[in-house]
TORKE-113161 format. One record per atom (N, C-alpha, C): x, y, z. Coordinates in steps of 0.05 Angstrom, whole numbers, plus 5000, padded with zeros to 4 digits. Atoms other than C-alpha are relative to their C-alpha. Example, Ala and Ser with C-alpha at 12.3 -4.5 7.8 and 13.67 -1.06 7.14 Angstrom:
TORKE-113161
501849765000;524649105156;501850245000;498449764999;527349795143;498550225014;
end
This chain:
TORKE-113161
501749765000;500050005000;501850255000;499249825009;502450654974;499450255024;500949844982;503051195032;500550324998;499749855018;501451905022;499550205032;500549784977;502652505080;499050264991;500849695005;498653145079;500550135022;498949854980;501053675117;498050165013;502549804987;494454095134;498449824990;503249935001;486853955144;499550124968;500149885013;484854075080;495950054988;502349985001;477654285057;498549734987;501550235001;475653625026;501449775014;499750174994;475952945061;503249794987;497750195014;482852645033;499249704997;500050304998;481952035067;497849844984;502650165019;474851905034;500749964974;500449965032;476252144969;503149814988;498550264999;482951664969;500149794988;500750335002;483151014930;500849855025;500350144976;482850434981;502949964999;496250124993;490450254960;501350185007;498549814981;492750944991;500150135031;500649844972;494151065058;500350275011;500249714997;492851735081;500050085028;498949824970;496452095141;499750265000;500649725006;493852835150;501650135037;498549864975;497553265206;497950035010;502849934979;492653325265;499650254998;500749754991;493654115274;499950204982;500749765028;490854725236;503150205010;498249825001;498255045238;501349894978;498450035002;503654985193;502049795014;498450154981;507854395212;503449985001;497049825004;515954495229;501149714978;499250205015;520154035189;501349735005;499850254993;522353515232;497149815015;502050174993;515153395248;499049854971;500750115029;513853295170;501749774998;498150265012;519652825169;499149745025;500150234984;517552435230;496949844986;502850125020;509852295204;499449994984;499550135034;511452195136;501649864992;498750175009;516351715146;499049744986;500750185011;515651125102;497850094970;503149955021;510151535059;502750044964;498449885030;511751594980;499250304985;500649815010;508752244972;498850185023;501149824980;507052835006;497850334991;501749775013;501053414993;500850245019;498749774983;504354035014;498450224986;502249735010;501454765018;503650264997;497749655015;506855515011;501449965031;498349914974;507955485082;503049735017;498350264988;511554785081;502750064978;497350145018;519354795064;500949784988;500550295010;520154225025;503650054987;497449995000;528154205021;502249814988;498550314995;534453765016;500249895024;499750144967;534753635093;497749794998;501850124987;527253445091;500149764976;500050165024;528253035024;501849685013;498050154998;534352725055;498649845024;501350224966;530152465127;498249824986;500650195015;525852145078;500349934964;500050135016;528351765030;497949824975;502250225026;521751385004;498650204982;501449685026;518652104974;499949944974;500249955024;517652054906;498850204988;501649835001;513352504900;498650245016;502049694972;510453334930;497950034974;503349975012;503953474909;499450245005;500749774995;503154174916;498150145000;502649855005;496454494936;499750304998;500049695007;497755144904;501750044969;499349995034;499855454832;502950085010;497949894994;506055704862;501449795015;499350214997;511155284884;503650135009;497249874989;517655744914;500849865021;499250194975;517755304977;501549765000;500450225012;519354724941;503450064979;497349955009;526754634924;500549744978;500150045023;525854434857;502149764990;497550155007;533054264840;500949745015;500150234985;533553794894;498549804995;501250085014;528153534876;500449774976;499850025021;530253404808;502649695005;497350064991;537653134837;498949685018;500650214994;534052574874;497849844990;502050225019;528452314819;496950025019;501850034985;522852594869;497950274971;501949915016;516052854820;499950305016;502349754996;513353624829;498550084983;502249915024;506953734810;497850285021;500249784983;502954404830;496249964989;502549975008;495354664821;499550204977;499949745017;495455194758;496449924986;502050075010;487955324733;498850075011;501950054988;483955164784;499850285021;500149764987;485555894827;500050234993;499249735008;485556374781;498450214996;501349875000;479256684777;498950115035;498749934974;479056694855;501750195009;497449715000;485557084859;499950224989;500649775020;483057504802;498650185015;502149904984;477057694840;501750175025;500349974975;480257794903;503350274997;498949835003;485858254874;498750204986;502049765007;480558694844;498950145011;500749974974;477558654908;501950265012;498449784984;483859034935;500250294983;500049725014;484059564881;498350144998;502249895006;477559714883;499350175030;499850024973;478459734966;501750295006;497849874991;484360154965;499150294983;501349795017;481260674904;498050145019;502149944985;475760774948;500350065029;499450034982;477860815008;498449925027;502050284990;473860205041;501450015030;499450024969;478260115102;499750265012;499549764989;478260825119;496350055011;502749875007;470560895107;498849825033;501750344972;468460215148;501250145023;499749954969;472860515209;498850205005;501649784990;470161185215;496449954996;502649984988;463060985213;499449695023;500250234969;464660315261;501250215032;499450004982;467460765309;498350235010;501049844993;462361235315;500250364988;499049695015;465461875277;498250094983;501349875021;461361975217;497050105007;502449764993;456562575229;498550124975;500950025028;454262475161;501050084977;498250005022;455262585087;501550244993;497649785009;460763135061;500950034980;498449955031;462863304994;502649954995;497349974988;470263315018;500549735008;499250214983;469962665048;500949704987;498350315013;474762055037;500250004972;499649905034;475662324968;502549734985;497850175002;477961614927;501250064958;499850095033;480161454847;498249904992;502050195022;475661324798;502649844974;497250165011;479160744757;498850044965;500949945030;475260904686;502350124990;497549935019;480561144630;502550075021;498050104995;485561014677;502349744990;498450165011;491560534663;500749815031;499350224987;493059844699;501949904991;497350245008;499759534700;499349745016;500650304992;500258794700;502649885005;497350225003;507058444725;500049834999;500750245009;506557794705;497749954981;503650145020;500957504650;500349924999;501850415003;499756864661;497650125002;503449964996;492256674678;499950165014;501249804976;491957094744;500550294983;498049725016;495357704703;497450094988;501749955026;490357614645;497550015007;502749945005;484257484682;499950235023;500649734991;485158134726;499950244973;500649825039;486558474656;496550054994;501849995010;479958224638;497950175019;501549864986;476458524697;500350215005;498649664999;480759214688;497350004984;501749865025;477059274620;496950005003;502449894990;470759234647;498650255011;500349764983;470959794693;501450214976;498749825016;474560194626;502850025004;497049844990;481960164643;501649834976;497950125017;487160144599;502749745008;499350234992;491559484603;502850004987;497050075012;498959454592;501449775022;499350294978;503558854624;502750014997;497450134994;510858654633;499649655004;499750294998;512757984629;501749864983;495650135024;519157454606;498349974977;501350085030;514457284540;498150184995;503249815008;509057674505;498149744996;502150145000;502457454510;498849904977;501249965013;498857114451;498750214986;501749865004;496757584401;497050095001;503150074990;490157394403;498750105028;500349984977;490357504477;499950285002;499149694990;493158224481;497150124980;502149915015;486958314421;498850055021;501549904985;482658124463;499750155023;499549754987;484658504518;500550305005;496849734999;488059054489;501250075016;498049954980;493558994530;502249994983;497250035015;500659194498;501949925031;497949984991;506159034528;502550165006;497249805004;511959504552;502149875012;498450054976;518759464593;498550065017;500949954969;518459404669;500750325002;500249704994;520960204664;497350164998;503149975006;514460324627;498550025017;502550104981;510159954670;500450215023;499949804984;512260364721;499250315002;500949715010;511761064698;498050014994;502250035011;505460924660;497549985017;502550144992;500660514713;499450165028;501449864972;495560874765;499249765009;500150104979;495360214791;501149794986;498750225008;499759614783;499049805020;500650334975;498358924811;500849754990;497850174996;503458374822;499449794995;502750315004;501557664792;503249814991;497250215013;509657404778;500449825027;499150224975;512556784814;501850175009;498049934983;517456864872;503149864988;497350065010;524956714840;501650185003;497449895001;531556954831;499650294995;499649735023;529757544780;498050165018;502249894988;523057714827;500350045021;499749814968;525657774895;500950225002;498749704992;525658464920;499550204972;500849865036;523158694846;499050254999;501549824998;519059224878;502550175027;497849864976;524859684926;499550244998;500649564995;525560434936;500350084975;499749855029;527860544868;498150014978;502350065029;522260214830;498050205017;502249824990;517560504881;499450264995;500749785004;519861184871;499950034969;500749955031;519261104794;497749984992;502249985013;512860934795;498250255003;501149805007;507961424774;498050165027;499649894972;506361934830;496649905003;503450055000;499161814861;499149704990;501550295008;498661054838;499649855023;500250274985;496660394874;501149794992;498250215002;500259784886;498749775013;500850274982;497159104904;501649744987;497850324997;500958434914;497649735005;501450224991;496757794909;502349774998;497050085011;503857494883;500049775027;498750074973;508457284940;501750215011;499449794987;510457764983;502850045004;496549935000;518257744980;500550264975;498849765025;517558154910;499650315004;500449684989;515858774948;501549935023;498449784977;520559124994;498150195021;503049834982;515359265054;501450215007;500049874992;519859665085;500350344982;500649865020;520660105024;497250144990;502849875000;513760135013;498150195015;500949854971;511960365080;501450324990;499049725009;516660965057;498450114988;501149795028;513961194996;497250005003;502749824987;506361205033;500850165011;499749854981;509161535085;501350344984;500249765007;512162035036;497950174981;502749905014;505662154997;500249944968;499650135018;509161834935;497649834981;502050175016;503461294925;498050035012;502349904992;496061384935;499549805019;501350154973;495060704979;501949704990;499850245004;496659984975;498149735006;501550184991;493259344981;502449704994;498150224995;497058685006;498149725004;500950255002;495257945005;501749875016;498250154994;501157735015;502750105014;498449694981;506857955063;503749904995;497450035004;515557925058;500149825021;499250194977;515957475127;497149835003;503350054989;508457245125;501349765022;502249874995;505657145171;500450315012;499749725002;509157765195;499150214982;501949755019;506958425171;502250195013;499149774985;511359065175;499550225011;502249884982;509959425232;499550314994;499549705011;510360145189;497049924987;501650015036;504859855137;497249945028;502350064977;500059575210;498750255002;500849744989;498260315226;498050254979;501049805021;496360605154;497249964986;502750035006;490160745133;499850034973;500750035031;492060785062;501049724997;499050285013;493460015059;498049905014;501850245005;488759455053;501349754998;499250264995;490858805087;499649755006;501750295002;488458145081;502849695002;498650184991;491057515105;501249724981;498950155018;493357115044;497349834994;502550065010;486257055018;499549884969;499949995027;487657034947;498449774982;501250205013;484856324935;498449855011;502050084971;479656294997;497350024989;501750155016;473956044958;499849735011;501050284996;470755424979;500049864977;500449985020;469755304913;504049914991;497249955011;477355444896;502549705019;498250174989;480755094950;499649664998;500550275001;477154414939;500749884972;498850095035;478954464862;502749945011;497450044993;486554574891;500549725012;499350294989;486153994937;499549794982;500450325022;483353444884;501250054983;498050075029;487453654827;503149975020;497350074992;493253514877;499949675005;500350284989;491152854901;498949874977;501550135024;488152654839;503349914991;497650045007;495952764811;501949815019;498250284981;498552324876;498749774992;502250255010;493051854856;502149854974;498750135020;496851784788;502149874999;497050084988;503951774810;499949765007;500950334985;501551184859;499649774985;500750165013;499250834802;501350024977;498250075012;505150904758;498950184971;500349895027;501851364708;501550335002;498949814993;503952004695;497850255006;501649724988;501652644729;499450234985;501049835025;497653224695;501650345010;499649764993;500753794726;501950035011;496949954985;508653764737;501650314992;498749695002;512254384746;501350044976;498649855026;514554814686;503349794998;497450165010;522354614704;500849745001;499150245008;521153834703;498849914989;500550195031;518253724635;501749934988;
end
């Protein structure tokens, strides 16, 4: 019998949904678990369903040996030391697809949050302040013939694009490839440099993986290049922004607000960005959908499913095709 460790509780039943020839070990506790607890209750297992918050290493590779396989319940996959990976004949396969209109949503959510000024509004009439309406008051952006930068286009990139152009906003992107023509048609989204994108966008929002070229992508320098009065939201991964940078350039009146998902130390938060009322912060929501997360979990276990049974898996990472 083929044994398979999950590291979190996850919203559908593993163990039910399981063929009978897999045994299924789920970590008892809704935290993050450290890594010599992953190596102790997944010894013997040949695969493991991991989430962003689990390091998946050479140490933890090396305590177990029988691994063949991470199953990653998420489209992103930075935790997950690839090369190692690769170097010991162990599968990565991730969730791409199944989160993207979720994340879309929920980074629209922040721009629309942070334009408006939603957090600001909700506290002053939760705390009793608002003595009614004012002409003057909480004055936000309207996003119509405005311009949206996109860092990254993939799906999440493209289907916030699609929900710029709704609301009227012009759509330009950065990214290592251009998008299908067809694609940028339908969108009308051109493409510029990342200088561009900067100068150009009254609101950019972050949709690239976490790597080499993307850590720290967003620092004081890009910050102060971008275009005075814009917004900045991260549904990404939070290393590609420079919080403490960021926190600056609100604080100097540089950018109109921000909205975060995702944080540089998550679960930390920097304690400059806790206090401001022009940022919108949410707790790594991006794919918190009932709906979303149960697609994530079965197209992961569906892919251990296969592994287990010697076929091959529908969804292995970009660098081990």
């Amino acid at each position: 019998m083929t044994a398979l460790f999950v590291t979190r509780r996850l919203p559908i039943d593993v163990r039910a949904e399981a063929p009978p020839e897999i045994e299924v070990r789920v970590f008892g506790e809704d935290r993050p678990p450290t890594g010599s607890e992953i190596a102790r209750e997944a010894r013997g297992c040949a695969a493991l369903l991991t989430l962003v918050s689990d390091p998946v290493d050479d140490a933890l590779l090396e305590a177990l040996p029988t691994v063949r396989h991470v199953a990653q319940v998420a489209v992103g996959y930075d935790n997950v030391d690839v090369e190692a990976c690769r170097r010991r004949g162990v599968l990565v396969t991730h969730t791409p697809d199944v989160l993207t209109d979720a994340t879309a949503d929920l980074a629209f959510t922040l721009v629309l949050a942070v334009a408006r000024r939603v957090r600001e509004g909700e506290a002053l009439l939760r705390s009793g302040r608002f003595e009614g309406w004012s002409p003057t008051m909480l004055l936000g952006v309207e996003l119509s013939g405005r311009t949206l930068g996109v860092y990254g286009f993939g799906r999440i990139g493209r289907a916030v694009a699609r929900r710029a152009r709704g609301f009227g906003m012009r759509v330009l992107y950065t990214s290592r490839s251009g998008a299908p023509a067809e694609v940028e048609a339908s969108l009308e989204a051109t493409r510029v440099p990342f200088e561009a994108l900067l100068e150009q966008s009254d609101v950019l929002s972050i949709h690239a993986p976490l790597d080499e070229r993307t850590r720290g992508r967003f620092g004081a320098a890009e910050l102060a290049a971008m275009k005075s009065g814009a917004i900045l939201v991260n549904t990404a991964r939070g290393p590609i922004v420079d919080e403490g940078a960021l926190a600056a350039a609100l604080a100097g009146g540089h950018l109109f607000g921000a909205g975060l998902d995702v944080f540089e130390r998550e679960p930390e938060v920097h304690p400059a960005l806790l206090g401001r009322d022009d940022v919108v912060l949410l707790p790594h929501l991006g794919s918190a959908t009932e709906a979303a997360r149960q697609r994530m979990a079965r197209t992961a276990l569906a892919d251990a499913v296969r592994v287990a049974r010697g076929e091959p898996p529908a969804h292995v990472v970009p660098e081990l095709r």
